[in-house]
C-alpha positions as CSV (number, residue, x, y, z in Angstrom):
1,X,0.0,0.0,0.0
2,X,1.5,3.6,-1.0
3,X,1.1,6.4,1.6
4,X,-0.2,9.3,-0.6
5,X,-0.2,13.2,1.4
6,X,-3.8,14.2,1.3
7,X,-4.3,17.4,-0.7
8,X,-3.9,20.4,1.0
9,X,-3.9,23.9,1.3
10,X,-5.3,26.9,3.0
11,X,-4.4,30.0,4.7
12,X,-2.1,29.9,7.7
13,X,-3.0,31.4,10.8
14,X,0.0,31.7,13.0
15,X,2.9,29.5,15.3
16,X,2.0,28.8,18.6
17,X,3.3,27.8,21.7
18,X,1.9,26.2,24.8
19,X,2.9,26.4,28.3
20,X,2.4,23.2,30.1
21,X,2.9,24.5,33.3
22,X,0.5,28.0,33.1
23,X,-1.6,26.5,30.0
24,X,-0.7,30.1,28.2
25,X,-1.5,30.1,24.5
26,X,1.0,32.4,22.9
27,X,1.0,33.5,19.1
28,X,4.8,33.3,18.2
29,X,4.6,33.7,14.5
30,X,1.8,35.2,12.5
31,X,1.6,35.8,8.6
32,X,1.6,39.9,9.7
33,X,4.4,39.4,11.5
34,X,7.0,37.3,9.7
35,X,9.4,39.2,7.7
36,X,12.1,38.5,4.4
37,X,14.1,41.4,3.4
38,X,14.3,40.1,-0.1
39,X,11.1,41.4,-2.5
40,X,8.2,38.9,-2.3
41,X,4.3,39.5,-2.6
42,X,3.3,36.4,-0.1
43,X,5.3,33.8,2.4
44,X,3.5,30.4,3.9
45,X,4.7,28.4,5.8
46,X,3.3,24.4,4.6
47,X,5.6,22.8,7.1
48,X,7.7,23.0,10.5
49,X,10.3,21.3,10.3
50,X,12.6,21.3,13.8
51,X,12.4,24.0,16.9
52,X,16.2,24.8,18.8
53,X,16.2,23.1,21.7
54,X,16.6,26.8,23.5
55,X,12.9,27.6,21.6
56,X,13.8,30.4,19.7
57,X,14.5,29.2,16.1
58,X,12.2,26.9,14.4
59,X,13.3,25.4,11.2
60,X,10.5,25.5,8.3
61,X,9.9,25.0,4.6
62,X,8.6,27.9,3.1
63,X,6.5,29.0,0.1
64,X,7.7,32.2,-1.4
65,X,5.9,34.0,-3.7
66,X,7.7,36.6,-6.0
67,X,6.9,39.4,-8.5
68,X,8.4,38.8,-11.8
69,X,7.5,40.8,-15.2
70,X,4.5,38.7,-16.1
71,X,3.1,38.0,-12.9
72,X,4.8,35.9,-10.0
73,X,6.5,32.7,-9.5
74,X,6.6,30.3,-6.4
75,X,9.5,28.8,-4.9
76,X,10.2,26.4,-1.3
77,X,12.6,26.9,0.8
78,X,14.3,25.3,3.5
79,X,14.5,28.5,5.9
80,X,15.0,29.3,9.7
81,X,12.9,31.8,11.4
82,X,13.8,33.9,14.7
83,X,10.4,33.6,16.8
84,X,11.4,36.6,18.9
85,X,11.2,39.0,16.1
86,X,9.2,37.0,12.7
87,X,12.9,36.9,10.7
88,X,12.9,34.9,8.3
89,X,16.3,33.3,6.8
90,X,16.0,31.5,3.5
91,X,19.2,28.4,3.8
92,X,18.4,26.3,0.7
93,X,15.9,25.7,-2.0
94,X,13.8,23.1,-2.2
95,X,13.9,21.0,-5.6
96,X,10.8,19.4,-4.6
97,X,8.6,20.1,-2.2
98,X,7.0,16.5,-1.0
99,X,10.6,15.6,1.0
């Protein structure tokens, strides 16, 4: 039998973290928040990938969309994101997006 990823997609809401001890909810990472110095017209987030041990940087593969003469183009990344500010580092792209 073949494990297929069920079709997806949607609109992101945010990161969040959860205190076991106080039971806080706290929005870490939100699509109004999260920030690439390089142009780009939308950035999603379709996967978390690891979170530092220290729970500051969370690893992710992210969608970027960017502007190009006849409209946009999409590209993945493999990127790391600072939770204390929403900085977001693109480290590699993604040849394929499924792995």
């Amino acid at each position: 039998m073949k494990w297929e990823k069920p079709p997806g997609g949607g609109n992101w809401a945010g990161v969040y973290s959860f205190d076991l001890k106080s039971k806080e909810l706290r929005l870490r990472i939100s699509p109004e928040n999260l920030s690439l110095e390089e142009p780009h017209l939308r950035l999603w987030m379709p996967e978390l990938i690891s979170l530092s041990e220290g729970g500051d940087t969370l690893h992710v593969n992210v969608g970027v969309e960017k502007p190009v003469p006849s409209g946009a183009v999409v590209h993945y990344f493999l990127a790391r994101v600072n939770l204390s500010d929403g900085k977001l580092s693109l480290l590699a792209p993604l040849k394929d997006i499924r792995f």
